[in-house]
N, CA and C atoms of all chains as a GROMACS GRO file, in nm:
protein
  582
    1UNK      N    1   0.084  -0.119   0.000
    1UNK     CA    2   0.000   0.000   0.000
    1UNK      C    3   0.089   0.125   0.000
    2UNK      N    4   0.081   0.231  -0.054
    2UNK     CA    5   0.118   0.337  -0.097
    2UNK      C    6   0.116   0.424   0.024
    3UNK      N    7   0.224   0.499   0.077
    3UNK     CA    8   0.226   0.558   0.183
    3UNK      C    9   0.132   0.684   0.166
    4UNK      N   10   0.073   0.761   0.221
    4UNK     CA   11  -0.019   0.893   0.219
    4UNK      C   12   0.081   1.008   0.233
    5UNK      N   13   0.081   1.145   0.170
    5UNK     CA   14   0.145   1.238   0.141
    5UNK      C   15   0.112   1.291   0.305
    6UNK      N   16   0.264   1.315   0.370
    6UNK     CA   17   0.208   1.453   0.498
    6UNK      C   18   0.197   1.556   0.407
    7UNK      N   19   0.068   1.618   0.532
    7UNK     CA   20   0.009   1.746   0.493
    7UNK      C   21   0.067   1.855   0.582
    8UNK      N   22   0.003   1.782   0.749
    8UNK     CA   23   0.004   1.871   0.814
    8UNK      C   24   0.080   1.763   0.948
    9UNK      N   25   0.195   1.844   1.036
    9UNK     CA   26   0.263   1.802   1.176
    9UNK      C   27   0.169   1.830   1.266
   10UNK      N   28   0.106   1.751   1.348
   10UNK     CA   29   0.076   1.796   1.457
   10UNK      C   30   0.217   1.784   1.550
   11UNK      N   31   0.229   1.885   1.631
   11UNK     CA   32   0.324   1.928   1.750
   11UNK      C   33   0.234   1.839   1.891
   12UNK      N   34   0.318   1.877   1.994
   12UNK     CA   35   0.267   1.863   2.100
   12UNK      C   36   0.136   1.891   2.121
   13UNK      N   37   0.140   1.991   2.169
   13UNK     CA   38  -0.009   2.056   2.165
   13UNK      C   39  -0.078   2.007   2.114
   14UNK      N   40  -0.103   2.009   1.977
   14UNK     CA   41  -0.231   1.958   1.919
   14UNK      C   42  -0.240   1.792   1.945
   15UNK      N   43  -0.144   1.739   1.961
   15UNK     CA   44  -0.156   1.582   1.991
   15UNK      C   45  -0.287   1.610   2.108
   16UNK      N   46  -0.214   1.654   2.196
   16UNK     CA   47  -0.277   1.643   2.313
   16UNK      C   48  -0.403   1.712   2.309
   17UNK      N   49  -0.408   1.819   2.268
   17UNK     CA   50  -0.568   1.873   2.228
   17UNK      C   51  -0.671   1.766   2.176
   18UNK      N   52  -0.613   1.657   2.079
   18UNK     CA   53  -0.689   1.558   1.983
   18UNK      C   54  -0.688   1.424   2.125
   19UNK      N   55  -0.653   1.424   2.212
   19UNK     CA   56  -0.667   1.305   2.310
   19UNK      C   57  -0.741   1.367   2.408
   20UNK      N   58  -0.743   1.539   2.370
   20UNK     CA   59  -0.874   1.584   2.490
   20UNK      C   60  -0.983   1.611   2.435
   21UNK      N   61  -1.039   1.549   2.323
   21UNK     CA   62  -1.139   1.566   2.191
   21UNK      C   63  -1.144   1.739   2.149
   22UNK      N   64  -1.059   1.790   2.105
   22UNK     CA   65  -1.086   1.889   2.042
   22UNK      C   66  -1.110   1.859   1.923
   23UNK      N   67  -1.216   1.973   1.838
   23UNK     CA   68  -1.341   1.895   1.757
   23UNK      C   69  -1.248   2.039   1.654
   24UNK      N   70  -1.194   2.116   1.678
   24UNK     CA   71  -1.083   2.190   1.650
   24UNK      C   72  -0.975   2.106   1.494
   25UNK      N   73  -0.919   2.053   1.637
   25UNK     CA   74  -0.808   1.923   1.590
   25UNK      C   75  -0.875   1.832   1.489
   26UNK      N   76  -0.999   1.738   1.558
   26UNK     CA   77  -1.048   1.644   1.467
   26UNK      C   78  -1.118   1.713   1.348
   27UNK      N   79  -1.154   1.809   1.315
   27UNK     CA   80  -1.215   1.864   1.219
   27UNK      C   81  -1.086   1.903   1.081
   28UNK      N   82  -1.006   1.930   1.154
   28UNK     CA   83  -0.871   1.948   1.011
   28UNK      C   84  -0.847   1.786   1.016
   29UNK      N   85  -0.795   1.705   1.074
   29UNK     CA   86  -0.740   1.597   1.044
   29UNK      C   87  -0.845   1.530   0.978
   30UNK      N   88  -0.984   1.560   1.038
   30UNK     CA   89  -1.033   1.477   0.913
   30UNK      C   90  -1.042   1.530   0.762
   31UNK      N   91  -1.038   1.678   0.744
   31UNK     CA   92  -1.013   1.700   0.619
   31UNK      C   93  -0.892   1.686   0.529
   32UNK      N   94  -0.798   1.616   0.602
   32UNK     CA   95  -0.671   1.585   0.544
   32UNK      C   96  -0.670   1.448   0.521
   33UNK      N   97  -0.783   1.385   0.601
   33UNK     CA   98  -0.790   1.231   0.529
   33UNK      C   99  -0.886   1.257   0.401
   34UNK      N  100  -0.974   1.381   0.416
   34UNK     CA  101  -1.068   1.347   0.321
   34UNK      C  102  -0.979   1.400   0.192
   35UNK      N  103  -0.827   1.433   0.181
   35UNK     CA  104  -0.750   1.447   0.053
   35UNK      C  105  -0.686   1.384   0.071
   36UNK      N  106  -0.695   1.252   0.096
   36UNK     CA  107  -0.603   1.156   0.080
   36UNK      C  108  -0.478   1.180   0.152
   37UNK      N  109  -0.469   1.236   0.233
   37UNK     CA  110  -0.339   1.284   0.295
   37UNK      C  111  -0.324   1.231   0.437
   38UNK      N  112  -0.233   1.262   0.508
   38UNK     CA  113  -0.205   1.225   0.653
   38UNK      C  114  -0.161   1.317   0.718
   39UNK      N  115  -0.206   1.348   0.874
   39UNK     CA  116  -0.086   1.403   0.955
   39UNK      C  117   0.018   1.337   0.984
   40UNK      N  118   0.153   1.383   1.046
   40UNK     CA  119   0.259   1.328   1.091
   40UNK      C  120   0.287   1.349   1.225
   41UNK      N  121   0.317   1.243   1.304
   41UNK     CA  122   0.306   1.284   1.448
   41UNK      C  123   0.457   1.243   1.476
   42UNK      N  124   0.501   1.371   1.512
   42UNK     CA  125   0.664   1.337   1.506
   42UNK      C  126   0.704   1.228   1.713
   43UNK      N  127   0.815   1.143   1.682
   43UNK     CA  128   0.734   1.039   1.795
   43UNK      C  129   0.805   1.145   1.924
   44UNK      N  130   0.852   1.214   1.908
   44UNK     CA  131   0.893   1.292   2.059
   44UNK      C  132   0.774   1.360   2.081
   45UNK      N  133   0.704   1.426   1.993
   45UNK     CA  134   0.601   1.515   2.036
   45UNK      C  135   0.511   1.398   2.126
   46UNK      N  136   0.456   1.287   2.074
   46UNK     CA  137   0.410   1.167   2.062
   46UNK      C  138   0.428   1.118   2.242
   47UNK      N  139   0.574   1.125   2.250
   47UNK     CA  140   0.619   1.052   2.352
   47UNK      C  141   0.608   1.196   2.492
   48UNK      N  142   0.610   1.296   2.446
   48UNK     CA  143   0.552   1.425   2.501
   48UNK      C  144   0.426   1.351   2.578
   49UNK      N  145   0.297   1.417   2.472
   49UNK     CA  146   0.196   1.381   2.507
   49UNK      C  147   0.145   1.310   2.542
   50UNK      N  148   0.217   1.208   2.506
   50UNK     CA  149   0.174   1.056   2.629
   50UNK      C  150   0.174   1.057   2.792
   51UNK      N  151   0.251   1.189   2.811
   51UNK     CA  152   0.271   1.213   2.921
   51UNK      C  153   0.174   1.196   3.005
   52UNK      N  154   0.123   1.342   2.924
   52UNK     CA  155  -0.005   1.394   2.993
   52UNK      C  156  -0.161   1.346   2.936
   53UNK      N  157  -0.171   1.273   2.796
   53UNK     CA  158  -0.278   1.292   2.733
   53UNK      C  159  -0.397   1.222   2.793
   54UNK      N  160  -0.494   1.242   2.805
   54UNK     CA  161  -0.629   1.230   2.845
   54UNK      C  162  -0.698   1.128   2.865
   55UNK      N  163  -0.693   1.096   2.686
   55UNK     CA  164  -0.760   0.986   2.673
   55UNK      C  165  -0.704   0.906   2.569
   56UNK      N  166  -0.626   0.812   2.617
   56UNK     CA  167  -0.512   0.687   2.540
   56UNK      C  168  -0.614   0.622   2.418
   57UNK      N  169  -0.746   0.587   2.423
   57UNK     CA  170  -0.814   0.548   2.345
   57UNK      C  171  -0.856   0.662   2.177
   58UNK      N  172  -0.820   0.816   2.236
   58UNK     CA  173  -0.838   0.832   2.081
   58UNK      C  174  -0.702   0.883   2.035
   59UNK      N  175  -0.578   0.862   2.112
   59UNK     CA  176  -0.449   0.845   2.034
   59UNK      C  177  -0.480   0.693   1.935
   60UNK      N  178  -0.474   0.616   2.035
   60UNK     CA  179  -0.476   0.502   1.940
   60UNK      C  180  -0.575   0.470   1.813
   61UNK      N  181  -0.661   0.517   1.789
   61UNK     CA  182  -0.763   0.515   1.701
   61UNK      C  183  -0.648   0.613   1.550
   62UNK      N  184  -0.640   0.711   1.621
   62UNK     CA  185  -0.554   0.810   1.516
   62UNK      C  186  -0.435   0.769   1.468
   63UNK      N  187  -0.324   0.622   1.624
   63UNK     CA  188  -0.222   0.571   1.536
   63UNK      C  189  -0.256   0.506   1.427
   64UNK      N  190  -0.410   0.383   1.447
   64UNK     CA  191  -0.399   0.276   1.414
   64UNK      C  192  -0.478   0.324   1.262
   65UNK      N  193  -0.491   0.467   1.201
   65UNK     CA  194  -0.576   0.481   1.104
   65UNK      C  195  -0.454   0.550   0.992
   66UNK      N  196  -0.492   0.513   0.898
   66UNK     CA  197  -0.401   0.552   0.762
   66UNK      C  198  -0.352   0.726   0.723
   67UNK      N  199  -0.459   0.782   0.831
   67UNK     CA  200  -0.436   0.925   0.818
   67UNK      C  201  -0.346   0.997   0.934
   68UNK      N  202  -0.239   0.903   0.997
   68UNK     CA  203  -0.145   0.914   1.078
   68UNK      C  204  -0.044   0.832   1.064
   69UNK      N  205   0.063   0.914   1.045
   69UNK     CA  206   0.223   0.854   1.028
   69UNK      C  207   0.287   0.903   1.137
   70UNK      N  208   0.346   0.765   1.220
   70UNK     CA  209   0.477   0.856   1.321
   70UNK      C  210   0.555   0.877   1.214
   71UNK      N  211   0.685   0.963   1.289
   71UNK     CA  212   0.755   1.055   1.249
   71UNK      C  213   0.913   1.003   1.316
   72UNK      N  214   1.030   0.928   1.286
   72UNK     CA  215   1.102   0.919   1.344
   72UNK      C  216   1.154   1.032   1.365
   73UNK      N  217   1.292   1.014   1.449
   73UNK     CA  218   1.422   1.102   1.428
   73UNK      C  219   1.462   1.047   1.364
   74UNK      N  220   1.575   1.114   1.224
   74UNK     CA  221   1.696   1.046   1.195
   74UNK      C  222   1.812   1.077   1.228
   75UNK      N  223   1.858   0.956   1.289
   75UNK     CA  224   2.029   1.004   1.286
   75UNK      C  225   2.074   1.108   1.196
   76UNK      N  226   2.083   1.069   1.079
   76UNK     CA  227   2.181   1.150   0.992
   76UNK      C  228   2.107   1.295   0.995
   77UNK      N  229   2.003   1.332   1.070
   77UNK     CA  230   1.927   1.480   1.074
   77UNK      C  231   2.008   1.510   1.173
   78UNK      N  232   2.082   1.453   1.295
   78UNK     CA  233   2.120   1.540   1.424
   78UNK      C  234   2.149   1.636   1.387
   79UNK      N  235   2.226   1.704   1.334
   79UNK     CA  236   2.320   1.866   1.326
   79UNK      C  237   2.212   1.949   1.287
   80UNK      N  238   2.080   1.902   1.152
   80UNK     CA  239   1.966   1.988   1.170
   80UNK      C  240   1.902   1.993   1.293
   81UNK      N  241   1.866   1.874   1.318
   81UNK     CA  242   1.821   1.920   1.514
   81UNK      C  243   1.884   1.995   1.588
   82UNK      N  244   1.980   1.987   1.549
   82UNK     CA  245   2.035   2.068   1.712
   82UNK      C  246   2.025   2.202   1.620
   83UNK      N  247   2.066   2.232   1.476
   83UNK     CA  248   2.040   2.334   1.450
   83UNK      C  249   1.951   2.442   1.486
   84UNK      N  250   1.817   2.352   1.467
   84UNK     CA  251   1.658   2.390   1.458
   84UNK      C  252   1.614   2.425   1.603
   85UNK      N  253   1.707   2.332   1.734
   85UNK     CA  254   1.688   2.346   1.865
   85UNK      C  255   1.706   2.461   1.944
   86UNK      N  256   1.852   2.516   1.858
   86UNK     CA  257   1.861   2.636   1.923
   86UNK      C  258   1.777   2.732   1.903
   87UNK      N  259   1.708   2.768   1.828
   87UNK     CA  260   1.559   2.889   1.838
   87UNK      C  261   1.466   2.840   1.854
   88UNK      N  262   1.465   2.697   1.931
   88UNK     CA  263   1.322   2.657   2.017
   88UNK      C  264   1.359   2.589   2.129
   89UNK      N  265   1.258   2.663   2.225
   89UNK     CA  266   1.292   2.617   2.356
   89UNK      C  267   1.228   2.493   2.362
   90UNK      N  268   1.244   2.393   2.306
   90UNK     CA  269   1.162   2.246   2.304
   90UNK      C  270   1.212   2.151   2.228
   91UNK      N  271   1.298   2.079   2.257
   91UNK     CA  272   1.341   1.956   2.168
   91UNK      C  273   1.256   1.916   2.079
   92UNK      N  274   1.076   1.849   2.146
   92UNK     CA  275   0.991   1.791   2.058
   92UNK      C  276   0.977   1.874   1.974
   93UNK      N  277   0.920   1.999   2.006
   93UNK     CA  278   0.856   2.105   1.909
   93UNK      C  279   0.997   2.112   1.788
   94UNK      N  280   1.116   2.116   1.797
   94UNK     CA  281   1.193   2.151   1.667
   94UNK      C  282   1.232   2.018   1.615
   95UNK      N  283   1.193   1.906   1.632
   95UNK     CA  284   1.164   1.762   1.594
   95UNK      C  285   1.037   1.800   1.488
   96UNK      N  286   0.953   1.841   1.530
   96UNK     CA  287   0.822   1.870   1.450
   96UNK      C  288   0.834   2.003   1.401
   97UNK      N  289   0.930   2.068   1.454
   97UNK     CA  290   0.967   2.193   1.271
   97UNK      C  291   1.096   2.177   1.194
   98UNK      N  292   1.160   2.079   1.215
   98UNK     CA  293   1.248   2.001   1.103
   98UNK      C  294   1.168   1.905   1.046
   99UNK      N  295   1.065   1.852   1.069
   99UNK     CA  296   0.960   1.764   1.036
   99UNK      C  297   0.882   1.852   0.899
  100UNK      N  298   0.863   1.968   0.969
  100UNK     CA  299   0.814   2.030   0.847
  100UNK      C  300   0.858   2.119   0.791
  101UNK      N  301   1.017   2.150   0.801
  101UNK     CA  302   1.067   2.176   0.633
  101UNK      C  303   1.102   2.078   0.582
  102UNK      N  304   1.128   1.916   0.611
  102UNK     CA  305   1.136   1.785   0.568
  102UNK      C  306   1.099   1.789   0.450
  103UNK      N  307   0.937   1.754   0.474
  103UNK     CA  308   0.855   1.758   0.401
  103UNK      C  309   0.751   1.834   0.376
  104UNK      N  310   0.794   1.983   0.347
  104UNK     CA  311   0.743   2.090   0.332
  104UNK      C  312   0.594   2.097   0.350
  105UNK      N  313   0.555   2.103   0.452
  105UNK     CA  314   0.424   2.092   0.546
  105UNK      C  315   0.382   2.202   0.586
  106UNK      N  316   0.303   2.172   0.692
  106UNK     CA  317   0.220   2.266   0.783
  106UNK      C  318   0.240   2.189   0.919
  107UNK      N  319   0.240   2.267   1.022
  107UNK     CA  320   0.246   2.237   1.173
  107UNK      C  321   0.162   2.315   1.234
  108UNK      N  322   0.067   2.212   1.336
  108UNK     CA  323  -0.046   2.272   1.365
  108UNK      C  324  -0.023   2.250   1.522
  109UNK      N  325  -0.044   2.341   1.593
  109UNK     CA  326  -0.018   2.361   1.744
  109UNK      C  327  -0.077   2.487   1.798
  110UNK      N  328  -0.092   2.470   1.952
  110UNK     CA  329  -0.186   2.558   2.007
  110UNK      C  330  -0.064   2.640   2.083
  111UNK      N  331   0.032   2.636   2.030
  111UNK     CA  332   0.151   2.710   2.118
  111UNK      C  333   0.219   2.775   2.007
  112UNK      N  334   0.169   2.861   1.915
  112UNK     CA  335   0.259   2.921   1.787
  112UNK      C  336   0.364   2.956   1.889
  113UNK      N  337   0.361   3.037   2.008
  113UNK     CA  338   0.486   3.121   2.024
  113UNK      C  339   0.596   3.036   2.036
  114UNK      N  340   0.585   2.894   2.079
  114UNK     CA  341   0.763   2.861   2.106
  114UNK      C  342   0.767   2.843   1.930
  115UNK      N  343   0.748   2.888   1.773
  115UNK     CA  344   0.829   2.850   1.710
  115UNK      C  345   0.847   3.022   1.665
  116UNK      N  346   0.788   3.135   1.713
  116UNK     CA  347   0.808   3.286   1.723
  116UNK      C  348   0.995   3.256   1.600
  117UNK      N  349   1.091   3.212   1.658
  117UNK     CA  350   1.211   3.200   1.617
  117UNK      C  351   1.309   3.118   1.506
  118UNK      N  352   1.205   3.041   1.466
  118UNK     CA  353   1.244   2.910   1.413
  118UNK      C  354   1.212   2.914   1.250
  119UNK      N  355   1.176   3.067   1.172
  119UNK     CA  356   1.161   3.088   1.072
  119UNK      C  357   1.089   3.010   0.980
  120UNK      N  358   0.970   2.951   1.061
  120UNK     CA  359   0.897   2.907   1.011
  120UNK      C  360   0.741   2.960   1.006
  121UNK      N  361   0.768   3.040   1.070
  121UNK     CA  362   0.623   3.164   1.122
  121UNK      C  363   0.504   3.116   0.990
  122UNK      N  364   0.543   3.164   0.884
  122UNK     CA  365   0.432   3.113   0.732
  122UNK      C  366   0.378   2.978   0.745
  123UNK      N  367   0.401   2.874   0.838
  123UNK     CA  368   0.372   2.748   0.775
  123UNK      C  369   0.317   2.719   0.902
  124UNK      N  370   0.262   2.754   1.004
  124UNK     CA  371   0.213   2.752   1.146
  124UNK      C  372   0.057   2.758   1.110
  125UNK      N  373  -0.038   2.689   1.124
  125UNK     CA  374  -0.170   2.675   1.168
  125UNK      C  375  -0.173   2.676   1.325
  126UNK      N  376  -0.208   2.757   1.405
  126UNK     CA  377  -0.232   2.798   1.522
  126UNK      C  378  -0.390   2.736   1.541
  127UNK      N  379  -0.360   2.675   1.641
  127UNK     CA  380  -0.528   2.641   1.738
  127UNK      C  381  -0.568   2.759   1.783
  128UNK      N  382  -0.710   2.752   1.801
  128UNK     CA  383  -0.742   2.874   1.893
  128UNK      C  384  -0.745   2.870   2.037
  129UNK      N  385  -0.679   2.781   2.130
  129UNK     CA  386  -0.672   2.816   2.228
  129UNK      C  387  -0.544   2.718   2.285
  130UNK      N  388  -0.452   2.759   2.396
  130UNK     CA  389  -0.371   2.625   2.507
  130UNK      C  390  -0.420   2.555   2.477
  131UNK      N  391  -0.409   2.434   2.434
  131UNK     CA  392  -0.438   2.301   2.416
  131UNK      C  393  -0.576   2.277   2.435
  132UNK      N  394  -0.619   2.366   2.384
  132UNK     CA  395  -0.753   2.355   2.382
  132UNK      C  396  -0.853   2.284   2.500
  133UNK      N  397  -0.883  -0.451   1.472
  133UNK     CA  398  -1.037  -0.426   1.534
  133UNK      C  399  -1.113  -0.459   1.401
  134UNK      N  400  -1.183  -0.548   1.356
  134UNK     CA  401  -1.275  -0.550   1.241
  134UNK      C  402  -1.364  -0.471   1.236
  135UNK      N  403  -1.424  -0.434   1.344
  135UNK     CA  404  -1.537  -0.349   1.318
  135UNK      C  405  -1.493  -0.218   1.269
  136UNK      N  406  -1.372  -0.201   1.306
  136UNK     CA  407  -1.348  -0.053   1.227
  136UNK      C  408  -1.324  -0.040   1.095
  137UNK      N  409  -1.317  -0.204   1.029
  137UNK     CA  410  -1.272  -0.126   0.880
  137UNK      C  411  -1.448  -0.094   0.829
  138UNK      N  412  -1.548  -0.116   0.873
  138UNK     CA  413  -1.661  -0.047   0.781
  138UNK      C  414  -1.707   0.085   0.833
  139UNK      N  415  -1.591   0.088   0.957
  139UNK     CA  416  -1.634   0.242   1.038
  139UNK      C  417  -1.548   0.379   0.916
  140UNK      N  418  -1.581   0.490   0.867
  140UNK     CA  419  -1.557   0.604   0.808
  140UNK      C  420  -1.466   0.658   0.906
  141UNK      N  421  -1.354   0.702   0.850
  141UNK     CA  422  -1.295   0.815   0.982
  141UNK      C  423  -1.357   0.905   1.057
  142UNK      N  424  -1.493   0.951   1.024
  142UNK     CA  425  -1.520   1.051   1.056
  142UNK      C  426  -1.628   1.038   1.185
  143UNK      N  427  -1.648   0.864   1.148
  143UNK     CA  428  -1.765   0.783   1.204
  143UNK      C  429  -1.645   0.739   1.334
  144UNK      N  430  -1.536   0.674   1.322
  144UNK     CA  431  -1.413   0.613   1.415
  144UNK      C  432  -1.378   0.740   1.525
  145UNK      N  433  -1.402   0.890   1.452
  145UNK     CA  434  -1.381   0.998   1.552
  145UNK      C  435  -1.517   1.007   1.644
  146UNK      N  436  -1.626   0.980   1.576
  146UNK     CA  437  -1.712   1.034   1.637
  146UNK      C  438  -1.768   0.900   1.786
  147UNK      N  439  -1.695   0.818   1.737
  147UNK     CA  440  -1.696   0.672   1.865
  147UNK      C  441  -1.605   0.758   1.973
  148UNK      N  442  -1.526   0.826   1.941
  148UNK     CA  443  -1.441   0.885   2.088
  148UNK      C  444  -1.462   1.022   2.107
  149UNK      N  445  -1.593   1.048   2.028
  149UNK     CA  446  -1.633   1.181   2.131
  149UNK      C  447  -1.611   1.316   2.057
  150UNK      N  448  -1.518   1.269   1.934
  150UNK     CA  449  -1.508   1.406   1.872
  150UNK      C  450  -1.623   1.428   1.701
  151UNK      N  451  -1.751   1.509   1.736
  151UNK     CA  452  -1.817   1.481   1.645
  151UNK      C  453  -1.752   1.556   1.523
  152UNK      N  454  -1.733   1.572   1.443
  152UNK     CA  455  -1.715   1.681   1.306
  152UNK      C  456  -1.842   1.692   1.250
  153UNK      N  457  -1.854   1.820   1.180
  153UNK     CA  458  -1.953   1.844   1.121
  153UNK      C  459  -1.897   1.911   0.980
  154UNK      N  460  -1.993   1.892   0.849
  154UNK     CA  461  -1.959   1.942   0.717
  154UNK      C  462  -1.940   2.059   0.757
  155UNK      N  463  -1.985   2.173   0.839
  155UNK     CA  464  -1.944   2.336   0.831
  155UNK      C  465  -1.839   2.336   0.938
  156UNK      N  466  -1.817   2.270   0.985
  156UNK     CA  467  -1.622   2.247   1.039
  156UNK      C  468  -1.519   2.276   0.972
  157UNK      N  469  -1.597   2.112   0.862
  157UNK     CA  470  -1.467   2.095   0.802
  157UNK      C  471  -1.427   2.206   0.668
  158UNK      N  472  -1.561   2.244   0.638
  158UNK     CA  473  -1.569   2.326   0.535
  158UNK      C  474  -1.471   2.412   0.598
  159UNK      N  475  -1.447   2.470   0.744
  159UNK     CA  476  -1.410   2.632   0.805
  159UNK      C  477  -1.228   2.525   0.799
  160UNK      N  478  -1.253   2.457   0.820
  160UNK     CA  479  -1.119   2.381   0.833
  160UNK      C  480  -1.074   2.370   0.706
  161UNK      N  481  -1.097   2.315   0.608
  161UNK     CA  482  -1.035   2.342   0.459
  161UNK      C  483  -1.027   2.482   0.398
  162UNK      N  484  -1.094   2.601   0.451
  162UNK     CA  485  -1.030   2.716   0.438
  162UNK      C  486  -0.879   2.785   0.489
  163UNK      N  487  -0.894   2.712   0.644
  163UNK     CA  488  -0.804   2.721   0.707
  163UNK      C  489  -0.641   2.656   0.658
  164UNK      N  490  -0.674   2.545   0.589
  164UNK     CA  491  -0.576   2.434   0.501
  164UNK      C  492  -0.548   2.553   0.387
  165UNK      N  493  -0.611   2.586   0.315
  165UNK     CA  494  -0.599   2.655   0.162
  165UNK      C  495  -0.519   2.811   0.223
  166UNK      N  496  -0.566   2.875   0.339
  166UNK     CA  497  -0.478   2.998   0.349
  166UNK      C  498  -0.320   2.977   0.387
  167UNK      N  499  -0.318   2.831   0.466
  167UNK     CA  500  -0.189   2.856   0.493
  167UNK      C  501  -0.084   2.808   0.368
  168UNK      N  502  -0.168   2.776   0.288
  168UNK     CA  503  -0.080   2.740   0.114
  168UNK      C  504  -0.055   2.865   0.085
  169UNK      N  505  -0.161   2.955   0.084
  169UNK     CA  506  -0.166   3.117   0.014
  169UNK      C  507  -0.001   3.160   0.084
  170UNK      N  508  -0.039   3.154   0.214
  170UNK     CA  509   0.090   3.227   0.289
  170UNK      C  510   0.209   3.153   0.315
  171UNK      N  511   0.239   3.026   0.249
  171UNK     CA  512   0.331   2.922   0.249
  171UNK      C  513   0.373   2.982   0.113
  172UNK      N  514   0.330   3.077   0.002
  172UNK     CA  515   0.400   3.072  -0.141
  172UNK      C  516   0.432   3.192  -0.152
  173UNK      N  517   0.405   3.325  -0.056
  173UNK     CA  518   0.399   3.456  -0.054
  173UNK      C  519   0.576   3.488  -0.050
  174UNK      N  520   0.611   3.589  -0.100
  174UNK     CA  521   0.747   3.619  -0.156
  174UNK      C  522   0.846   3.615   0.043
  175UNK      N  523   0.773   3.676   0.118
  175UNK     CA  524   0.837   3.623   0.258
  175UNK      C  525   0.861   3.474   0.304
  176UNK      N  526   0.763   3.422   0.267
  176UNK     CA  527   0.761   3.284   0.323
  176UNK      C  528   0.903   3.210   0.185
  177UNK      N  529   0.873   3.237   0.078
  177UNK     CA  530   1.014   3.171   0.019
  177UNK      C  531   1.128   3.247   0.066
  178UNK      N  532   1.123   3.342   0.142
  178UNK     CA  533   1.238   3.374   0.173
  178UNK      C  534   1.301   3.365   0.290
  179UNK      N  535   1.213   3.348   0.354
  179UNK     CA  536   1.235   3.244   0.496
  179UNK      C  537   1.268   3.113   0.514
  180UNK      N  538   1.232   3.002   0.428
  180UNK     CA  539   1.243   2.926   0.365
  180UNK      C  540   1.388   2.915   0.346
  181UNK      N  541   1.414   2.975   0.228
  181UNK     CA  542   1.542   2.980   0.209
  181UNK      C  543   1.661   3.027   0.321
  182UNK      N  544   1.640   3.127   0.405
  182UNK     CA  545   1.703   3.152   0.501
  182UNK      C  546   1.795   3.020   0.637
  183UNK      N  547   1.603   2.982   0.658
  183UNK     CA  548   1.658   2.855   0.752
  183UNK      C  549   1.671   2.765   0.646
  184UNK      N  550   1.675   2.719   0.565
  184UNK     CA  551   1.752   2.599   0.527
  184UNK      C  552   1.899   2.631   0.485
  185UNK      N  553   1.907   2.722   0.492
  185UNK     CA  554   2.112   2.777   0.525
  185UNK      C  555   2.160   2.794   0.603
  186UNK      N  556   2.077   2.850   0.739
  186UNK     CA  557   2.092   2.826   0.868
  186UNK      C  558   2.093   2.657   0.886
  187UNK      N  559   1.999   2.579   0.893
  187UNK     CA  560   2.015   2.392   0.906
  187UNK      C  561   2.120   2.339   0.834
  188UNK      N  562   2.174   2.414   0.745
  188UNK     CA  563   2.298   2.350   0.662
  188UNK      C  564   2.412   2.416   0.707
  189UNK      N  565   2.422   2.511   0.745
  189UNK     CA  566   2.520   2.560   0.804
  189UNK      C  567   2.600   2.650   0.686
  190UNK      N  568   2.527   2.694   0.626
  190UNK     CA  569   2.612   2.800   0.526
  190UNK      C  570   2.596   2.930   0.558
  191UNK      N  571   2.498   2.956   0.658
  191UNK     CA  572   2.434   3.062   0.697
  191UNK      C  573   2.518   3.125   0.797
  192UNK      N  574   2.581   3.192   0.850
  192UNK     CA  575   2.661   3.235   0.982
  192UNK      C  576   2.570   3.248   1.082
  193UNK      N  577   2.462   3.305   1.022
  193UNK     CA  578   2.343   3.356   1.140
  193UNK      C  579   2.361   3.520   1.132
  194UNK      N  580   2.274   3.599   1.232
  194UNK     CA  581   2.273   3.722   1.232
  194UNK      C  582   2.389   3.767   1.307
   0.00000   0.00000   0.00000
């Protein structure tokens, strides 16, 4: 089966917004399945939100469906990471904005300000609220 | 899970609580289409270009 084009990164935030049913969150992701596309859930953000997330039952629904790809690290990216790290105060979060100049995306999070630095400002879909 | 392959994604969201509705998604595929508009705008390629010389390291920085 043919892998699905990323569209859009969810970051932290929005992971966790989508495990606290924001209808926000589920309302774009489902329009990105309805173009054949996928989000990418980069796995630090992933391993973030597992922390705290809500409700483990609609992560898993979102791993186990075609319109979600984890997101490794790659080795051979370190020097962009650490690049990308220094104008974000968040490991995960510049995991998921090397994620999306990767594959020239969109990153959707309810925390635009930690990427304020990370010269990616144009490609930010902002939630409307903290983690909704 | 078998029962989910005749479940719709939209039907699989709405089992955990998150309903969508067509004037959502409609406000949500606007939302998709502007950030293309402002992903192609003469700043955004030039930002673009900026940090990926900064990530490569050709860039000194400011």
């Amino acid at each position: 089966m043919r892998r699905r084009p990323i569209y859009l990164i969810l970051d932290t935030s929005a992971i966790r917004a989508f495990a606290r049913a924001s209808i926000d969150v589920g309302e774009i992701i489902s329009e990105v399945n309805d173009e054949s596309a996928a989000v990418g859930l980069p796995v630090l953000c992933l391993v973030e939100a597992n922390r705290t997330a809500a409700d483990q039952e609609r992560l898993e629904i979102l791993l186990r469906h075609e319109a979600a790809t984890v997101l490794d690290v790659r080795a051979s990216n370190w020097r962009e990471l650490a690049a990308m790290s220094a104008g974000i105060d968040s490991l995960a979060a510049a995991s998921a904005a090397l994620a999306t100049v990767d594959l020239r995306c969109f990153i959707l999070t309810s925390e635009p300000q930690l990427y304020a630095r990370s010269g990616l400002t144009e490609r930010i879909i902002a939630l409307p609220g903290p983690d909704q | 899970m078998p029962e989910n392959e005749t479940l719709s994604f939209d039907e699989l969201l709405a089992s955990v609580g998150i309903h969508v509705t067509a004037e959502g998604k409609r406000q949500a595929r606007a939302v998709l289409r502007a950030a293309e508009e402002r992903s192609r705008s003469p700043e955004a390629v030039r930002a673009r270009a900026a940090l990926l010389a900064r990530l490569r390291g050709t860039d000194p920085g400011p």
